[in-house]
C-alpha positions in Angstrom: 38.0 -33.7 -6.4 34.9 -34.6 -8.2 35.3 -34.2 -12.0 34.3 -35.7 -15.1 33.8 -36.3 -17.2 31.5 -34.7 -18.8 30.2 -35.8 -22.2 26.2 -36.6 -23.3 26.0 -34.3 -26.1 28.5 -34.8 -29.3 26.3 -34.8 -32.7 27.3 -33.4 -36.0 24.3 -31.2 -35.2 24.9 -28.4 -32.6 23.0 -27.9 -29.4 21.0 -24.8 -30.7 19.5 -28.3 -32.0 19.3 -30.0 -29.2 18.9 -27.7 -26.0 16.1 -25.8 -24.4 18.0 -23.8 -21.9 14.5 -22.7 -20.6 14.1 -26.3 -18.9 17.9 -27.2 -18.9 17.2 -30.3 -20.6 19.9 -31.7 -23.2 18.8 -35.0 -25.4 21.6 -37.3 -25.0 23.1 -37.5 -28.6 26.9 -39.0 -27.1 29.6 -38.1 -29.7 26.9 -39.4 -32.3 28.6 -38.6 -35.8 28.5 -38.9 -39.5 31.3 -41.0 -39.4 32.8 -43.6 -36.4 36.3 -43.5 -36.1 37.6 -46.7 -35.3 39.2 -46.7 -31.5 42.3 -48.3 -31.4 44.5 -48.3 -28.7 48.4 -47.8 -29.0 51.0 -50.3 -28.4 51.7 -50.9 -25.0 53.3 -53.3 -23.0 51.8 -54.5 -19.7 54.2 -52.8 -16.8 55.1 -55.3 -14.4 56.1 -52.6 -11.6 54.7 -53.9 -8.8 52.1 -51.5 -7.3 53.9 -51.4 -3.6 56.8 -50.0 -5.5 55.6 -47.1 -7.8 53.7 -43.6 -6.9 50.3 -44.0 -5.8 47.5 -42.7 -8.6 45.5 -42.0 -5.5 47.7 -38.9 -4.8 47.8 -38.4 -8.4 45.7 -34.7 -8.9 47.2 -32.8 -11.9 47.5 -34.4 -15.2 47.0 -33.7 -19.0 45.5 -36.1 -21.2 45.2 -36.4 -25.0 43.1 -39.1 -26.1 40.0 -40.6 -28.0 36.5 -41.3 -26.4 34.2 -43.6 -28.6 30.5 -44.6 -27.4 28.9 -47.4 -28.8 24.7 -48.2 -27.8 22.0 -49.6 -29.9 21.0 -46.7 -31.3 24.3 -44.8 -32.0 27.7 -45.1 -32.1 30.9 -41.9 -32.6 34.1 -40.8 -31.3 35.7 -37.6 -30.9 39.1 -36.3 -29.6 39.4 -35.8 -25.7 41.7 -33.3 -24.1 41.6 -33.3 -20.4 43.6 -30.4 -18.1 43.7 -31.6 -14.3 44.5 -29.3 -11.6 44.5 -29.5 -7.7 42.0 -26.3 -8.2 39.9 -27.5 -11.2 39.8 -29.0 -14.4 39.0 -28.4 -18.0 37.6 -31.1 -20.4 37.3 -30.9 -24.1 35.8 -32.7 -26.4 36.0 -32.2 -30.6 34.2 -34.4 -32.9 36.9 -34.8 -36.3 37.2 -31.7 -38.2 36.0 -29.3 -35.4 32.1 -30.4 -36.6 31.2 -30.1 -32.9 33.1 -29.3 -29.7 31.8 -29.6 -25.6 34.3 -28.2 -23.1 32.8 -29.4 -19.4 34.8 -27.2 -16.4 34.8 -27.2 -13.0 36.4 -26.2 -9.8 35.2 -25.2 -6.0 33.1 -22.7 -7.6 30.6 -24.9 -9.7 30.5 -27.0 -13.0 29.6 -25.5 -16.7 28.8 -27.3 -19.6 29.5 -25.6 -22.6 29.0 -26.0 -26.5 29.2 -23.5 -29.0 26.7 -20.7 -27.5 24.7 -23.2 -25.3 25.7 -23.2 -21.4 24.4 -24.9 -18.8 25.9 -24.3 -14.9 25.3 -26.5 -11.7 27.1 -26.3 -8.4 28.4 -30.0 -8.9 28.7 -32.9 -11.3 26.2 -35.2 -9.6 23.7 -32.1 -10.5 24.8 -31.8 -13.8 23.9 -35.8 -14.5 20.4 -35.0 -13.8 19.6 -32.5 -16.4 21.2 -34.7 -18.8 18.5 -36.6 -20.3 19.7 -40.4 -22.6 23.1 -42.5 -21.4 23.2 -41.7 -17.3 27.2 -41.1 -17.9 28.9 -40.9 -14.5 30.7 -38.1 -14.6 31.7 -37.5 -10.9 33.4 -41.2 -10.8 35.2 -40.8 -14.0 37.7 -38.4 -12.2 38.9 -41.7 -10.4 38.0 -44.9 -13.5 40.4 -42.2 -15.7 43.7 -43.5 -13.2 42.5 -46.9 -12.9 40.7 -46.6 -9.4 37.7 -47.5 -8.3 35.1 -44.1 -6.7 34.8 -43.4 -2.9 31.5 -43.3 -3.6 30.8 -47.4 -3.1 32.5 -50.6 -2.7 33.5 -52.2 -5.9 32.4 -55.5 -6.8 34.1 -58.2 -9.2 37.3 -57.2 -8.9 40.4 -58.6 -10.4 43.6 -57.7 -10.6 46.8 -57.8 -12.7 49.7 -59.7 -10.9 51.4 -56.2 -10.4 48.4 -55.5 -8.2 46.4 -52.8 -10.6 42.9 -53.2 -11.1 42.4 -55.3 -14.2 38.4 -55.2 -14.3 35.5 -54.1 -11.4 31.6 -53.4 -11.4 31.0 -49.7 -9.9 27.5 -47.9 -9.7 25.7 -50.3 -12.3 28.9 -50.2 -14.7 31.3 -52.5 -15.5 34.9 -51.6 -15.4 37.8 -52.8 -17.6 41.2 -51.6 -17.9 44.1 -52.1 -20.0 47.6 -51.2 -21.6 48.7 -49.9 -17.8 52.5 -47.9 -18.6 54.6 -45.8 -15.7 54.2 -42.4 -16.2 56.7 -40.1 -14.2 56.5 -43.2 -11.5 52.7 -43.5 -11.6 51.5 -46.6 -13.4 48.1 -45.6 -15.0 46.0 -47.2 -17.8 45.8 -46.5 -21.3 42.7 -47.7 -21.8 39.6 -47.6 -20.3 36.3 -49.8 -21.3 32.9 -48.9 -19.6 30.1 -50.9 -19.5 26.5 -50.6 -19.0 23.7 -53.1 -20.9 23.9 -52.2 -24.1 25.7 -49.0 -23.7 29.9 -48.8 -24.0 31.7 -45.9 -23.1 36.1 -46.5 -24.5 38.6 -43.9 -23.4 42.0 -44.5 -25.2 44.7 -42.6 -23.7 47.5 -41.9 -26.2 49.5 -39.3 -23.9 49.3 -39.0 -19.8 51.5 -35.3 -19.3 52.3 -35.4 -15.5 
């Protein structure tokens, strides 16, 4: 299933600010706040299950993630709380800058994708859709749904690859990005990362995962 992520539009300011729903076109303001909350990871221990042994992510298609998402570029930098529901039929994605200042929730299933924050709403029939009437940082929302469990997309061959000696993807180049992954823990027999750096030029997208509920 296609999915994510979903993000280009956290500011302090909301989209009443930002949007013209007449042309669908939504300035790219990524979690951009008042303050940057530094993103630290948690303490974790590199698992040295090997990867022929445990459950494969591949298969893995419901989960429930509580986490951070920062996004650093030359011209802005914030974080925000993340809060990602997974199901086999859909997924819900939320994202709350500190102290509810702003809050996106991106949804999708078979149906379509919506976009939604506070009383702006924008709906497409899929993710790849949705990236084009987001205007800034070209986030890749349809290949997060795989980055998120430490797996390269269908969408292309990977390049650069390395891996850990437990056979997990350490680092790998995808669509123009530049993958890196760390703090991998088993979770209910799936070994998945806890954190996830994206790269692209001067643009960094971090994804700390402080809880994987499987």
């Amino acid at each position: 299933m296609k999915t994510m992520h979903f993000f280009n539009l956290l500011t302090v300011l909301s989209l009443r600010d930002q949007c013209r729903l007449g042309g669908l076109k939504v300035l790219s303001s990524l979690l951009m706040l008042l303050l940057l909350s530094a993103c630290t990871a948690p303490n974790a221990t590199m698992v040295s299950t090997p990867i022929s042994t445990s459950k494969s992510a591949e298969n893995l298609d419901a989960w429930d993630i509580n986490g951070k998402i920062g996004m650093k570029s030359v011209v802005q930098n914030g974080s925000a709380s993340l809060k990602w529901k997974q199901r086999p039929a859909g997924y819900n994605i939320d994202i709350v800058a500190p102290l509810g200042l702003a809050t996106i929730r991106l949804s999708g299933s078979t149906s379509g994708v919506k976009l939604v924050s506070n009383d702006q709403e924008i709906s497409t029939t899929n993710l790849q859709e949705l990236e084009q009437k987001v205007e800034g940082v070209p986030i890749p929302f349809a290949n997060l749904h795989y980055w998120i469990r430490g797996l390269p997309a269908k969408t292309s061959v990977p390049t650069n690859t390395t891996q850990h000696a437990a056979g997990y993807y350490q680092a790998f180049s995808q669509a123009g990005w530049e993958l890196q992954f760390e703090n991998y823990a088993n979770n209910g027999g799936y070994v998945l990362p806890g954190k996830i750096i994206a790269k692209q030029g001067t643009n960094q997208l971090t994804i700390i995962i402080r809880q994987w509920g499987l």
